[in-house]
ROSE-4610 file (N, C-alpha, C; in Angstrom, 1 decimal, always signed):
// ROSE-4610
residu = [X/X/X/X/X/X/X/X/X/X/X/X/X/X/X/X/X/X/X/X/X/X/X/X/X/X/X/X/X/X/X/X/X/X/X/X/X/X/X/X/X/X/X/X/X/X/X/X/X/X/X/X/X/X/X/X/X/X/X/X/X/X/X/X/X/X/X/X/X/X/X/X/X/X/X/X/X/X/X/X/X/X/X/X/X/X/X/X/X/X/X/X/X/X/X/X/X/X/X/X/X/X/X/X/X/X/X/X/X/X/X/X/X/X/X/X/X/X/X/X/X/X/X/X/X/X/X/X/X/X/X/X/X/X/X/X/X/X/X/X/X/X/X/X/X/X/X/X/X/X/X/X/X/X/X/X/X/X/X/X/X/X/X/X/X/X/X/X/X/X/X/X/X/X/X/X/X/X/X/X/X/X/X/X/X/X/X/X/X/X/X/X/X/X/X/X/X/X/X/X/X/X/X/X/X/X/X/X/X/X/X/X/X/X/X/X/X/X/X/X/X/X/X/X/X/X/X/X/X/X/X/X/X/X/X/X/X/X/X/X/X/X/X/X/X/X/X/X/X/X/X/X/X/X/X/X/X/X/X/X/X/X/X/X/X/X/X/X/X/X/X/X/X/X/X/X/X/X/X/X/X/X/X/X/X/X/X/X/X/X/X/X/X/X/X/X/X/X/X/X/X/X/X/X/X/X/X/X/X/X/X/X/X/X/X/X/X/X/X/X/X/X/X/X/X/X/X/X/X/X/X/X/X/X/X/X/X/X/X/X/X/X/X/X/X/X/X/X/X/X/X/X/X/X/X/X/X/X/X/X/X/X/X/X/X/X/X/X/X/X/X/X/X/X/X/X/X/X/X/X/X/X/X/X/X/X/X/X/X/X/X/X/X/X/X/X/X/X/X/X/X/X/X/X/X/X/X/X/X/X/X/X/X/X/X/X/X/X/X/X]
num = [1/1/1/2/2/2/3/3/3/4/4/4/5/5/5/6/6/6/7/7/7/8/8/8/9/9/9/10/10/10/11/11/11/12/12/12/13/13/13/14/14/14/15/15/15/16/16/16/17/17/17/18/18/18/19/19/19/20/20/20/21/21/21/22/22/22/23/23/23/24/24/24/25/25/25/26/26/26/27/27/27/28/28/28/29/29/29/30/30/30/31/31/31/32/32/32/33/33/33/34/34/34/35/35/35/36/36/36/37/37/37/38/38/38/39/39/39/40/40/40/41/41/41/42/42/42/43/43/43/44/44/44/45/45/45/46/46/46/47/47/47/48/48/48/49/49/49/50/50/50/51/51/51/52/52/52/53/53/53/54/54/54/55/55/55/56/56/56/57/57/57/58/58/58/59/59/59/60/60/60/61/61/61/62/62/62/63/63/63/64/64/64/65/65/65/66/66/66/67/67/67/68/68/68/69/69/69/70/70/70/71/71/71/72/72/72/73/73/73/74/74/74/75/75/75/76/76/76/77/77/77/78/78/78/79/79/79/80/80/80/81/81/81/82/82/82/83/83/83/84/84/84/85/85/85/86/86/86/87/87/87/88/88/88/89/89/89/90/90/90/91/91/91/92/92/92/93/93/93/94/94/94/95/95/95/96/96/96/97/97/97/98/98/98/99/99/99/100/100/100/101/101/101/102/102/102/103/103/103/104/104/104/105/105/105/106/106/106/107/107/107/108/108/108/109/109/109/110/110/110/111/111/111/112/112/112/113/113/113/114/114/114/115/115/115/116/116/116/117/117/117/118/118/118/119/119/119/120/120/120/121/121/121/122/122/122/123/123/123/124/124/124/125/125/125/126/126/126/127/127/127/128/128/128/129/129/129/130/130/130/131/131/131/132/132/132/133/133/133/134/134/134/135/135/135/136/136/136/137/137/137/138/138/138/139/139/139/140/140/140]
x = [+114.1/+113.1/+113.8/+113.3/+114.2/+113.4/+113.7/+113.7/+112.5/+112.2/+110.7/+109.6/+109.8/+108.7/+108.2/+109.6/+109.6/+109.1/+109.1/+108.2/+106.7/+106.4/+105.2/+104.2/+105.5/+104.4/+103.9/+105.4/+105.3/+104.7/+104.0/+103.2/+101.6/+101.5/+99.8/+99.9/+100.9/+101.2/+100.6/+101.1/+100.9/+99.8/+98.8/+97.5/+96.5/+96.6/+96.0/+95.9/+97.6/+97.6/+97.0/+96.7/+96.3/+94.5/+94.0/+92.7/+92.4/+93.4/+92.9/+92.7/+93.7/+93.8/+92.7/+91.9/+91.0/+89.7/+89.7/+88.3/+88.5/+89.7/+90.3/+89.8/+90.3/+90.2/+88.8/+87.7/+86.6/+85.8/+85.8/+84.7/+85.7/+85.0/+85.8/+85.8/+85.7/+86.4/+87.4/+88.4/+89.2/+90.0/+90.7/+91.5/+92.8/+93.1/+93.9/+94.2/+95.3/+95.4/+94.6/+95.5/+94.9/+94.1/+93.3/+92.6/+93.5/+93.4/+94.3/+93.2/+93.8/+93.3/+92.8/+90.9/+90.3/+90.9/+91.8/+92.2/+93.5/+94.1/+95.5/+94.9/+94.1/+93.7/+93.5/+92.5/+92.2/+93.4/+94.1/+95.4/+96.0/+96.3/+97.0/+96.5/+94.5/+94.0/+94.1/+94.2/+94.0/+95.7/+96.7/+97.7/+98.4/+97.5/+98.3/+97.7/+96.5/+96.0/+96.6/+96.7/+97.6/+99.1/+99.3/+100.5/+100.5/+99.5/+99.4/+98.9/+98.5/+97.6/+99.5/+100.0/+101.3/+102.1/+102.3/+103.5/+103.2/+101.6/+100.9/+101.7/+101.4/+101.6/+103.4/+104.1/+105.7/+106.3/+105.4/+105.5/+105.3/+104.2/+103.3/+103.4/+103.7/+104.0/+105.7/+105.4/+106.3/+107.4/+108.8/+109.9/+109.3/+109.3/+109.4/+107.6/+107.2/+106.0/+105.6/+104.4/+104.2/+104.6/+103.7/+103.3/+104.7/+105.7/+107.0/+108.0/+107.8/+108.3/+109.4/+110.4/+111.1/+109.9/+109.0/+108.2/+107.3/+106.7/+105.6/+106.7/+107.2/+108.2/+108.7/+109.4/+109.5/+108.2/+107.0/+105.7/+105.5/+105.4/+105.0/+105.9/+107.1/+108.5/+107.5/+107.4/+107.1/+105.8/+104.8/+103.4/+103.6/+104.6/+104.6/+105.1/+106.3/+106.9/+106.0/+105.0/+104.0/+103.4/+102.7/+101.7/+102.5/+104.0/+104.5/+104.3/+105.1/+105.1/+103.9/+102.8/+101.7/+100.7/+101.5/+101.0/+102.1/+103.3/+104.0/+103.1/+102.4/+101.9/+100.5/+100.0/+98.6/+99.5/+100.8/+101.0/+100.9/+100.9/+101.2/+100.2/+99.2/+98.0/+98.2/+98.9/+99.1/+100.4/+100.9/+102.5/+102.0/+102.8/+102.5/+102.4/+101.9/+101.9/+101.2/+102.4/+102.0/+101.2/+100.5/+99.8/+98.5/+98.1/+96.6/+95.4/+95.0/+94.3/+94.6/+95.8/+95.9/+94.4/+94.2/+92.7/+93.7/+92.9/+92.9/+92.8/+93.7/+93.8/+92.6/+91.8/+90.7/+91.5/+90.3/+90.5/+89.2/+89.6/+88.5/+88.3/+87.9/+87.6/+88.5/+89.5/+90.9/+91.4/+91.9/+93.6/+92.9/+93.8/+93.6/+94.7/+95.4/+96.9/+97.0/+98.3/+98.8/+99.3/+99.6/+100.4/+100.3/+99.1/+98.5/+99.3/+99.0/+99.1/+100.8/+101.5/+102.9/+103.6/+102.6/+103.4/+103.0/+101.4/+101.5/+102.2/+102.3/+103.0/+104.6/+105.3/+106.6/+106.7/+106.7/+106.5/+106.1/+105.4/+105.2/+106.4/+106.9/+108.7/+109.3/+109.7/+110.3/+110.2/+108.8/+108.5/+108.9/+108.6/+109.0/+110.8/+111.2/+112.6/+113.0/+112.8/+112.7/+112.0/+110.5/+110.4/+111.4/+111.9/+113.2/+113.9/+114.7/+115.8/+115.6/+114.9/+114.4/+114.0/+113.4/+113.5/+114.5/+115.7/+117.3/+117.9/+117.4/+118.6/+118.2/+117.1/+116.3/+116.0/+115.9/+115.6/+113.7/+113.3/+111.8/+111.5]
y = [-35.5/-35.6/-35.8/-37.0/-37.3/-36.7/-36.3/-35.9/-36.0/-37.2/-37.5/-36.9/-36.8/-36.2/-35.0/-34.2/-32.6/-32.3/-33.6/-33.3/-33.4/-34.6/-34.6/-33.7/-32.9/-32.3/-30.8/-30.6/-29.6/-29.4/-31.2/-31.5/-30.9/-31.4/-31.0/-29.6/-28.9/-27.1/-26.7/-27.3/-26.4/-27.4/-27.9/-28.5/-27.1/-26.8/-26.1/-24.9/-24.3/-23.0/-22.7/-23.9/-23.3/-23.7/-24.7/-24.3/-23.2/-22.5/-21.3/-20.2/-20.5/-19.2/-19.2/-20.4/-20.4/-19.8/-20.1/-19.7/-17.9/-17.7/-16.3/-15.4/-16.1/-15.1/-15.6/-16.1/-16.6/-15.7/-13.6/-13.1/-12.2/-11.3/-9.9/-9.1/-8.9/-8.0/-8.2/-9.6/-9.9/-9.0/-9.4/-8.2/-7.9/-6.4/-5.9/-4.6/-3.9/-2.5/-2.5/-3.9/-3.9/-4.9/-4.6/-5.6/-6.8/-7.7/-8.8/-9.7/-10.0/-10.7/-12.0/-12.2/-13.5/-14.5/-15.3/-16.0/-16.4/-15.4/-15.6/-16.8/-16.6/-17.1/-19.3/-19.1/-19.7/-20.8/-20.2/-20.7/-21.2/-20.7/-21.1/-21.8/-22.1/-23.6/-25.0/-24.6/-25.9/-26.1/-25.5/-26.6/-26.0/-26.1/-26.3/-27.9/-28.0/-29.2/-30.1/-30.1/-31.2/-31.1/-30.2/-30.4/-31.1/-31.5/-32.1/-33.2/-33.6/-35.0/-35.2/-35.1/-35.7/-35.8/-35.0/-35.2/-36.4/-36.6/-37.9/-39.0/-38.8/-40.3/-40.6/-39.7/-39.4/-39.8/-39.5/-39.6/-41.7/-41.9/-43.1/-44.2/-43.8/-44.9/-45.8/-47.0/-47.6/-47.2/-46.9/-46.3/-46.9/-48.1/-49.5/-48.7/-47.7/-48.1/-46.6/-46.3/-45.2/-43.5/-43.7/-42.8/-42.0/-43.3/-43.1/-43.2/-42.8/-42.5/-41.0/-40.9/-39.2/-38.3/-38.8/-37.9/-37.1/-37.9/-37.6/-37.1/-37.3/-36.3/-35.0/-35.0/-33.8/-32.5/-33.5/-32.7/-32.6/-33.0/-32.3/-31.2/-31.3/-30.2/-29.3/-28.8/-28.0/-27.3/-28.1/-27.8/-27.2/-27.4/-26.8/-25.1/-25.1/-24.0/-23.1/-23.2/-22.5/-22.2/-23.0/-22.7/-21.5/-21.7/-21.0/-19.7/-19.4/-18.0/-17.7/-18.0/-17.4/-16.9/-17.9/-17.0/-16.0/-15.7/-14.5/-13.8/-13.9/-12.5/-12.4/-13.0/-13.1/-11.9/-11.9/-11.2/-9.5/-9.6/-8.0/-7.1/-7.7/-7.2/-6.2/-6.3/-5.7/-5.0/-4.8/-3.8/-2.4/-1.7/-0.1/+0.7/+1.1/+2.5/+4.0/+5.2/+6.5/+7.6/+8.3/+9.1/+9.7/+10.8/+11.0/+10.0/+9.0/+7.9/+6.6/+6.5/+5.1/+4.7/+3.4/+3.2/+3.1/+3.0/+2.0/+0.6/+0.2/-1.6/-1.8/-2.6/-3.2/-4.9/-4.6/-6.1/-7.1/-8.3/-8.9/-9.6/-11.0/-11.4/-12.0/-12.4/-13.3/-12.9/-11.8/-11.0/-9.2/-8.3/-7.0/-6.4/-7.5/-7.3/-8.2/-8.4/-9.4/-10.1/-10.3/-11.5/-13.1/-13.1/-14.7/-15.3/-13.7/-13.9/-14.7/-13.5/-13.3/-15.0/-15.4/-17.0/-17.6/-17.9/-18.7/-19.1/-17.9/-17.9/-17.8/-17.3/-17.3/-19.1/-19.4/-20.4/-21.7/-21.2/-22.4/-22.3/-21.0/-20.9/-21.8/-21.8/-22.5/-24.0/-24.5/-25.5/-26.4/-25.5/-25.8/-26.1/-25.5/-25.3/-26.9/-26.9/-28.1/-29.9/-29.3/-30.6/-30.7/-29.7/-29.7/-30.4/-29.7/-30.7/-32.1/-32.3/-33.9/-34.4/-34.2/-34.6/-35.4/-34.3/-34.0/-35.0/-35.1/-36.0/-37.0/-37.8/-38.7/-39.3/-38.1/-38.5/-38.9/-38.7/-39.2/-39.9]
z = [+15.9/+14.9/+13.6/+13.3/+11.9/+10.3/+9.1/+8.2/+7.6/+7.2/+6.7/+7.5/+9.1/+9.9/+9.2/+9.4/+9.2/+8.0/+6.7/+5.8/+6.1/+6.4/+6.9/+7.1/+8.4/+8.5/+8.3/+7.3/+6.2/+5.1/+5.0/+3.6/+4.7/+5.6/+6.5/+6.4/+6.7/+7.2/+5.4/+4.4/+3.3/+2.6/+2.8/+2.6/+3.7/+4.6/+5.6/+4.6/+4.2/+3.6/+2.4/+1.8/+0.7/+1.0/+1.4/+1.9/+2.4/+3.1/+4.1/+3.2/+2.1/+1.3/+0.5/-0.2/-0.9/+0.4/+1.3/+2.3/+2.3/+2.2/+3.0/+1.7/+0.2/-1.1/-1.4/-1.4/-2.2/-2.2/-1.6/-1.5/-2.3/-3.1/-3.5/-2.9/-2.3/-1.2/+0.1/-0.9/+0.3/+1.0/+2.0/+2.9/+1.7/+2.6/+1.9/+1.4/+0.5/+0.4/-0.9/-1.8/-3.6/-3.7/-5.1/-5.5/-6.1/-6.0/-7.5/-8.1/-8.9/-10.1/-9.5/-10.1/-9.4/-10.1/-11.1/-11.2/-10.3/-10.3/-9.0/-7.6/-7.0/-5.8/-6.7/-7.6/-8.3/-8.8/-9.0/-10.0/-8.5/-7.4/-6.2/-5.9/-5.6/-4.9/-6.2/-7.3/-8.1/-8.5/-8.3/-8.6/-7.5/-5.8/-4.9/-4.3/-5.1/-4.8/-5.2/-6.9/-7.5/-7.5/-6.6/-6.0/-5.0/-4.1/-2.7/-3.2/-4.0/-4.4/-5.1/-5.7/-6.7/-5.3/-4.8/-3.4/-2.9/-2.2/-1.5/-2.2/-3.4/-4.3/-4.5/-4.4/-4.1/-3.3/-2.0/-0.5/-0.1/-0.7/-0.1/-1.5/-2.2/-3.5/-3.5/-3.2/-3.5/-4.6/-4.7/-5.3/-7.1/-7.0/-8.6/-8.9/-8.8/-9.1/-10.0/-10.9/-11.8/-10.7/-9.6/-8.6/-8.2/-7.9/-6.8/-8.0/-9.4/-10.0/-10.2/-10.7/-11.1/-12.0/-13.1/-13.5/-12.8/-11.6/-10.7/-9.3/-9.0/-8.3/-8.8/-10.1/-10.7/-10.9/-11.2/-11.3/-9.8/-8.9/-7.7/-7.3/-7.7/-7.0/-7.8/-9.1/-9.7/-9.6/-9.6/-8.8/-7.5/-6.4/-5.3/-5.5/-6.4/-7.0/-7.4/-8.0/-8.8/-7.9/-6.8/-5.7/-4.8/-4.4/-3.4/-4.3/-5.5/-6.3/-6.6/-6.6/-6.1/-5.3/-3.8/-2.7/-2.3/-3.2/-3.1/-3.8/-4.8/-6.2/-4.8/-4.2/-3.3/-2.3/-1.9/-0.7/-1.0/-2.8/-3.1/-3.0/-2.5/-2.1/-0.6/-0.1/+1.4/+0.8/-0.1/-0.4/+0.2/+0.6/+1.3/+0.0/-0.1/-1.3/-0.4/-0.9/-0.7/-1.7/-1.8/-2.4/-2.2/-2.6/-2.2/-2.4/-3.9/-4.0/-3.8/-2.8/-2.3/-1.6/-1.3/-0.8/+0.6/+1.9/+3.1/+2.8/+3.3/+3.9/+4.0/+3.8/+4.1/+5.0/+6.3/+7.0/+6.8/+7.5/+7.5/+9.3/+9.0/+10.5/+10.4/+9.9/+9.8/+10.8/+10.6/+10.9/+10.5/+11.4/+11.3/+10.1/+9.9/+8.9/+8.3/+7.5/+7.0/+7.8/+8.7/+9.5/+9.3/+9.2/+8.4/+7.1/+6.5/+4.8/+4.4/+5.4/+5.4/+5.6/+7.1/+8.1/+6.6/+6.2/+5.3/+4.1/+3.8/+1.8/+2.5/+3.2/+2.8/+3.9/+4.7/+5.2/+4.3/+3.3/+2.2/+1.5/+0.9/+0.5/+1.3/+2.7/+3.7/+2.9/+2.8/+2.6/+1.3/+0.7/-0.7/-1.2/-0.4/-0.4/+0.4/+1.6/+2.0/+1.2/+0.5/-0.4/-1.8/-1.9/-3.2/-2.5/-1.2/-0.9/-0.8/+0.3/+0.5/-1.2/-1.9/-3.3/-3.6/-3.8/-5.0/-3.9/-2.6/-1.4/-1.5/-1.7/-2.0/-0.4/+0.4/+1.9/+2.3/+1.4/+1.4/+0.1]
């Protein structure tokens, strides 16, 4: 499996993640131990989008042209960065905490746990890390 694939289809894996995350956070009472902040989820689907619309155009734009440009590369690496570190601040929701008014985890029909949460957001790290390199190598 050569290089560009593995982006590929690392770019479909984290288009999925961040839709899932917008379907998973859109009710207040998403799963979880903590509440977070309704902008957090918010801030993850809109510049994980325009991070996947700027990659597209990175990916599929001729090198000589505005799209397949280093500006619009640069802005996708960095839009992806922002997307990933915030479906880390999304994971602090499930952190253990001890004491008498800790709440219970609340679940939903997803998942009974975090297991979802965890594959998605650090797996988008994976990802991210991966569209840096291929970037800086200039393998895509």
């Amino acid at each position: 499996m050569s290089f560009p694939i593995v982006v590929w289809i690392l770019t479909g894996l984290a288009a999925v993640a961040i839709v899932l995350t917008r379907l998973r956070l859109r009710a207040a009472d998403a799963a979880g131990r903590f509440s977070i902040s309704r902008r957090l989820p918010v801030v993850h689907f809109v510049v994980g989008l325009l991070a996947l619309v700027l990659w597209l155009g990175v990916l599929l734009a001729p090198d000589d042209s505005v799209l397949g440009g280093p500006l619009f590369g640069i802005l996708a690496i960095a839009a992806w960065w922002v997307t990933a570190i915030c479906g880390l601040l999304l994971l602090m929701r499930w952190l253990p905490a001890k004491g008498r008014h800790v709440p219970e985890a609340s679940g939903d029909s997803w998942s009974d746990g975090p297991g979802l949460s965890l594959l998605a957001h650090l797996g988008m790290v994976v990802g991210v890390l991966v569209f840096t390199y291929a970037y800086l190598t200039a393998a895509v």
